[in-house]
C-alpha positions as a printed NumPy array, in Angstrom:
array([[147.541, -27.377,  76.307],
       [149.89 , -24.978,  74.818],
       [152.953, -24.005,  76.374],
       [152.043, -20.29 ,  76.915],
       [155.953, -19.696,  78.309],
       [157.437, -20.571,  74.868],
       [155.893, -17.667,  73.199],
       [158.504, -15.022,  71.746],
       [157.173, -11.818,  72.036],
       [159.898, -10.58 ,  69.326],
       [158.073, -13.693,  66.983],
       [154.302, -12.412,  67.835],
       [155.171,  -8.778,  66.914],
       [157.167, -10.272,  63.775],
       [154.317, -11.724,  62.973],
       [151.389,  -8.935,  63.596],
       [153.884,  -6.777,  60.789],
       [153.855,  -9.904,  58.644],
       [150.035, -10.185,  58.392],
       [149.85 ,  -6.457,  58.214],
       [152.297,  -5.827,  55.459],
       [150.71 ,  -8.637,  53.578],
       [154.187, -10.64 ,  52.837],
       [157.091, -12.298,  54.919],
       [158.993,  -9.228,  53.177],
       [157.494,  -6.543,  54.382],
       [156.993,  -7.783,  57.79 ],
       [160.923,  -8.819,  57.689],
       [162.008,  -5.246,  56.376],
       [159.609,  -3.54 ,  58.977],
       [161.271,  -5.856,  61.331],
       [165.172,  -4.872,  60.376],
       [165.792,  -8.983,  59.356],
       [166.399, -11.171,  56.311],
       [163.428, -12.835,  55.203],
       [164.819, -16.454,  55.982],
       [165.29 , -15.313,  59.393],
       [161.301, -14.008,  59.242],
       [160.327, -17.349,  57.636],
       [161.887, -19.281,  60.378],
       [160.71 , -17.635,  63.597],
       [156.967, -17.858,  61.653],
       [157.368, -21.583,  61.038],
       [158.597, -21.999,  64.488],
       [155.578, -20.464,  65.778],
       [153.279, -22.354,  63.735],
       [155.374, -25.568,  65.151],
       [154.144, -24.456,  68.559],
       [150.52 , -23.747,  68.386],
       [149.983, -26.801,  65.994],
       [148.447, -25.139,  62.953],
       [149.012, -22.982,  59.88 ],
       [148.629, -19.664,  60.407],
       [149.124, -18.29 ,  56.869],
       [148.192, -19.038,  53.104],
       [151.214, -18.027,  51.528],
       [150.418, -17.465,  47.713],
       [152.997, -15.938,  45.197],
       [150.848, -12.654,  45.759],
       [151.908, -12.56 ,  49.613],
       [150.256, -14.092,  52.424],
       [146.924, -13.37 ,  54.236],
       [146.205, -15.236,  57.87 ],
       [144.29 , -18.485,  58.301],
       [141.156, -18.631,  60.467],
       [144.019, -19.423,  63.253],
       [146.377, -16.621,  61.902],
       [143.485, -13.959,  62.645],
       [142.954, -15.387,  66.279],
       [146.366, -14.857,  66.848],
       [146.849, -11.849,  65.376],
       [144.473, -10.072,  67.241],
       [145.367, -11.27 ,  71.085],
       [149.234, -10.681,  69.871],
       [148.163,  -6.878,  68.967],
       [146.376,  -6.543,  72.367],
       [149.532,  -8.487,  73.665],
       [152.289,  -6.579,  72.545],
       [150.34 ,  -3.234,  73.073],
       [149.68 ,  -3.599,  76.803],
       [153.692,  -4.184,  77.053],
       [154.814,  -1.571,  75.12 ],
       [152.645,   0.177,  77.536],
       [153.712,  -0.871,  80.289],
       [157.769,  -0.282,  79.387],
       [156.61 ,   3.19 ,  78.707],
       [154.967,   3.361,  82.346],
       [158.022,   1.81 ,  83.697],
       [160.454,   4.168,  81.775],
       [158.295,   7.283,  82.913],
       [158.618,   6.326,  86.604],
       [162.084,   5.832,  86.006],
       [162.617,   9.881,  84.747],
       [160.123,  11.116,  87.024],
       [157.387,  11.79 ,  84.418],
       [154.072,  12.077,  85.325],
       [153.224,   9.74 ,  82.267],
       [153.144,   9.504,  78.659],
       [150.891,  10.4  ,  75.725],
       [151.439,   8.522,  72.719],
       [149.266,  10.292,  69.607],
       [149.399,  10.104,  66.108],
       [147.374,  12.377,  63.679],
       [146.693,  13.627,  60.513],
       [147.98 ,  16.794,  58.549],
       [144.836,  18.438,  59.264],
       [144.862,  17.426,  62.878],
       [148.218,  19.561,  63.566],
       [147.269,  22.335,  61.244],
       [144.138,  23.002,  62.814],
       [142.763,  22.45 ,  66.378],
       [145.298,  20.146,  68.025],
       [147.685,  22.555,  69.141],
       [145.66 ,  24.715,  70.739],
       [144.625,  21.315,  72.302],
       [147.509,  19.809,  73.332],
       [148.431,  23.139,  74.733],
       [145.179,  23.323,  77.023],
       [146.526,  19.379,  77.669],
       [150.361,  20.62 ,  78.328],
       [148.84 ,  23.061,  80.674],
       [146.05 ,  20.906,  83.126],
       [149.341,  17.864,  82.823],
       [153.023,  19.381,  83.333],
       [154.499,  16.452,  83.755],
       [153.172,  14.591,  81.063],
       [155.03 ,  13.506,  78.219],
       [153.913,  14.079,  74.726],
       [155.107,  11.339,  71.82 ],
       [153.466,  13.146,  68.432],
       [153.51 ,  11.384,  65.352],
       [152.464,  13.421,  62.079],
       [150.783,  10.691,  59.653],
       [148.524,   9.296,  57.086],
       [145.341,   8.853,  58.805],
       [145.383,   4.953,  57.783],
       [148.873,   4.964,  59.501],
       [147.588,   6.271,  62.375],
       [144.834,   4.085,  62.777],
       [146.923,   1.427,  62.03 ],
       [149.6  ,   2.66 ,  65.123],
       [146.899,   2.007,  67.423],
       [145.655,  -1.483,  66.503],
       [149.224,  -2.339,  66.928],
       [149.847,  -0.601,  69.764],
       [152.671,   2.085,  68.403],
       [150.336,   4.666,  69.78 ],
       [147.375,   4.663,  72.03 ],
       [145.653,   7.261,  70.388],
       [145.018,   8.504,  66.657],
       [143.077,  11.851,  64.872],
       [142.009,  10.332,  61.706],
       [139.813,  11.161,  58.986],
       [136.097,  10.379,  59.172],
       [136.585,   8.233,  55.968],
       [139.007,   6.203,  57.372],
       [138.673,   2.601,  57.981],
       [139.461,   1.366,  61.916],
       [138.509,  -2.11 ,  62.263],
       [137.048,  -2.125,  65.417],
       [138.837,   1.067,  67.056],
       [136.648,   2.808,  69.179],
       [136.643,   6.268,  67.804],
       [134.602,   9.41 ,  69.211],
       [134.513,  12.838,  67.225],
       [136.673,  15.247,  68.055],
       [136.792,  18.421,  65.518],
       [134.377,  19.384,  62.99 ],
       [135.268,  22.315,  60.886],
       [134.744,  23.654,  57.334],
       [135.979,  23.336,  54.027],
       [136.445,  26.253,  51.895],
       [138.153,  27.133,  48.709],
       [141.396,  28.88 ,  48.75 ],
       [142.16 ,  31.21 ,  45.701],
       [144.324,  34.282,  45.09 ],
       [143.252,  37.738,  45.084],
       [143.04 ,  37.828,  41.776],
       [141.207,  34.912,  40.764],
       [138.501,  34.836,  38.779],
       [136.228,  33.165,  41.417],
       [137.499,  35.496,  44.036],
       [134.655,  37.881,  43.534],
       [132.366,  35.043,  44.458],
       [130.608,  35.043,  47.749],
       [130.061,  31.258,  47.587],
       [131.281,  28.259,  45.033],
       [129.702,  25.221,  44.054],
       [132.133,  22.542,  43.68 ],
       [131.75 ,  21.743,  40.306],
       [133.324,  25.953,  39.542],
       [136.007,  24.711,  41.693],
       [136.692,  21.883,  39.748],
       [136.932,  23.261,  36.965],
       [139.897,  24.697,  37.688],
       [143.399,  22.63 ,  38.107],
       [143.783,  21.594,  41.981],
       [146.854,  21.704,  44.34 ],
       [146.08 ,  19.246,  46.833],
       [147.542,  16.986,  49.484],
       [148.662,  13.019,  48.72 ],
       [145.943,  10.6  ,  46.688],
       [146.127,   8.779,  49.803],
       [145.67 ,  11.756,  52.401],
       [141.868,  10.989,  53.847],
       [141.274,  14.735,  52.656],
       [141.969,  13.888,  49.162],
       [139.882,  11.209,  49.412],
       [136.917,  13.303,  50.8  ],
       [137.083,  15.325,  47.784],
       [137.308,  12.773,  45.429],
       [134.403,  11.308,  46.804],
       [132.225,  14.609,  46.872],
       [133.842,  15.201,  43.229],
       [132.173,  11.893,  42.138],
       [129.168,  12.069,  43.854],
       [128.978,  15.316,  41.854],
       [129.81 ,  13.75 ,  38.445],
       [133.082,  16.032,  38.356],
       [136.372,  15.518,  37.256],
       [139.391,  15.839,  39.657],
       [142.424,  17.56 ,  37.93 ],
       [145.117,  17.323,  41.091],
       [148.253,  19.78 ,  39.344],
       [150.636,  19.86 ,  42.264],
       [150.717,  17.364,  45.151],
       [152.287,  18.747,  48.36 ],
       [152.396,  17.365,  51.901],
       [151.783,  20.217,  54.175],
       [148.753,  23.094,  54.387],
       [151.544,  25.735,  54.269],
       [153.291,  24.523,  50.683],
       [149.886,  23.763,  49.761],
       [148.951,  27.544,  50.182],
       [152.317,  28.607,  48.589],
       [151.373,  27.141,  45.242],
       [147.939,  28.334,  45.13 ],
       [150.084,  32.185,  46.202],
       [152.143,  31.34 ,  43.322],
       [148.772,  30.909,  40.728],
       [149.414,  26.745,  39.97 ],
       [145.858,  26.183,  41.112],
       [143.22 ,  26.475,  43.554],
       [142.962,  24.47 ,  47.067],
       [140.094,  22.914,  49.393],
       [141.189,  22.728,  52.367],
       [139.616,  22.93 ,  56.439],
       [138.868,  26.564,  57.113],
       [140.748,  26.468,  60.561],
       [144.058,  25.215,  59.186],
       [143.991,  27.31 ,  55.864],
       [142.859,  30.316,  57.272],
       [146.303,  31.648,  59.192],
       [148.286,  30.72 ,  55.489],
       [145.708,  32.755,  53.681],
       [146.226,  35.805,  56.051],
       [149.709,  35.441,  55.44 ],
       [149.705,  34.978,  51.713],
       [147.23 ,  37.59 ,  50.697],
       [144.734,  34.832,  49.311],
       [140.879,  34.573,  49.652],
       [138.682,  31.773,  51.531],
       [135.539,  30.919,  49.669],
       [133.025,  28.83 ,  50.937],
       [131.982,  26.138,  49.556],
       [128.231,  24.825,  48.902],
       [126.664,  21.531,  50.262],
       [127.023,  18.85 ,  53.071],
       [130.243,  17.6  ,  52.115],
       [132.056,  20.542,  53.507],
       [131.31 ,  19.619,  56.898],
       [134.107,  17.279,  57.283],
       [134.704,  15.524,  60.719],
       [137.916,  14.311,  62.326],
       [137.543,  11.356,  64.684],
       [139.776,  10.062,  68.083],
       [140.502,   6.268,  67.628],
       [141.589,   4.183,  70.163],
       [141.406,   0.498,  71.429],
       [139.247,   0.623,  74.644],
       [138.669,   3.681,  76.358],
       [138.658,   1.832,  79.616],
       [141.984,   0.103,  79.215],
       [143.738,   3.805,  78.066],
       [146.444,   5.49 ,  79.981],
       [145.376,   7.766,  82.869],
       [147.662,   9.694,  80.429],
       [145.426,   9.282,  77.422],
       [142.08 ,   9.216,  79.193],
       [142.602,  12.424,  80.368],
       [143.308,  14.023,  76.726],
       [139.881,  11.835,  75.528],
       [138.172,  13.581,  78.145],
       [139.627,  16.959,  77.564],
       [138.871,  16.314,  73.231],
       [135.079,  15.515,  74.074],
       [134.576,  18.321,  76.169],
       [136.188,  20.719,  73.414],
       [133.907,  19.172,  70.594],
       [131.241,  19.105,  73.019],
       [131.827,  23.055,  73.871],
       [132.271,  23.392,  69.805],
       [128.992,  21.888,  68.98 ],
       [127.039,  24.374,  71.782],
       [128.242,  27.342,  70.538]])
């Protein structure tokens, strides 16, 4: 039987950011080390558990059958003892505990605040870690255990996260006053599109909703200006280098501010939802299971009224 005390827990997370970056470079540069130095601990490890864990191919690497075994009880591993130093550190300062979330743009421009206020509120002593992220980031935080929970985009893929909904809101069309579809009580996308866009990162899972609805459409996507908040996103539409589709709950305080219209839009696809990911709900943080809870009975509340 394998020696389970010869396991490096430094080598097992090396090698979760190896498989996940896709090369012995990326996981070494994620990892602050030379790539010899990444090469080595790997080879040690496959030394030790008596197989190859990795097809190494000029294009990167991807894991053997072995490799994914691994890679999965290291995530689960090294995520329930970065938990528990957290635990231990929060004891240590006299917090009541600790709330590791990452989310989306959209998340923290449009309903978590309010949330995590409501949160900050019921659980003083709590202590918030907030990351601000690519929804495929986010997700990814969680599989590895960087964060317990994530807001992600519907369209965004989790491999095998548990993930409940948590916000559904509207997208409308954001134009200036003087617009030429500003007279409009309601826009089908295709008028939208045929105007030049200003619109969050290609990779952004909103972005990636519209491109979607844009082909399902048979429309062409002309993105002008890419920004990477709602409020510069607003700024350029104010300043007349496009139009914008964006949540109605997170564009609508810019628009007040900027003197610009919100149009809605036609068909299903502007009901976009945001989802809570996480690993297993019944191995979260009295921390996080209390914020799940509090999400579900917000959406819950939402969807009544």
């Amino acid at each position: 039987m394998i020696n389970l005390a010869r396991f490096d827990l430094t080598t097992l997370r090396l090698f979760v950011m190896v498989v996940d970056g896709g090369s012995l470079t990326a996981g070494a540069a994620g990892f602050g080390i030379s790539v010899a130095a990444a090469s080595k601990r790997v080879a040690e490890l496959e030394a030790h558990v008596g197989q190859s864990l990795l097809e190494r191919s000029k294009r990167g690497v991807v894991p053997t059958a072995a490799g994914r075994t691994l890679q999965r009880h290291a995530i689960e591993l090294v995520g329930r003892l970065e938990q528990l130093a957290v635990a231990m550190d929060d004891f240590q300062h006299g917090a009541g505990g600790h709330l590791r979330l990452w989310a989306n743009t959209s998340a923290f421009s449009g309903f978590l605040p309010d949330l995590l206020a409501a949160y900050m509120k019921a659980h003083p002593d709590v202590v918030l870690d907030l990351e601000d992220a690519l929804s495929e980031d986010a997700a990814r935080a969680v599989a590895t255990g960087a964060a317990e929970l994530a807001v992600i985009g519907e369209n965004t893929l989790t491999d095998g996260l548990k993930c409940i909904v948590c916000d559904t809101d509207q997208l409308v069309l954001i134009v200036p006053a003087a617009h030429g579809l500003a007279r409009l009580k309601r826009v089908a996308l295709a008028q939208a599109l045929e105007h030049d866009l200003v619109a969050l990162g290609h990779a952004t899972s909103l972005t990636r909703h519209i491109a979607a609805a844009a082909d399902a459409a048979g429309c062409r996507v002309r993105i002008r200006v890419q920004v990477r908040s709602f409020d510069a996103l607003s700024r350029m539409v104010a300043a007349g280098l496009g139009v914008a589709i964006l949540p109605r709950a997170g564009a609508a305080p810019h628009a007040a501010a900027m003197g610009l219209r919100l149009l809605p839009l036609e068909g299903a696809w502007v009901q976009r939802r945001l989802r809570l990911a996480m690993r297993d709900r019944h191995n979260l943080s009295g921390p996080a299971r209390a914020f799940v809870d509090l999400a579900e009975r917000r959406a819950s509340g939402a969807r009544a009224a």
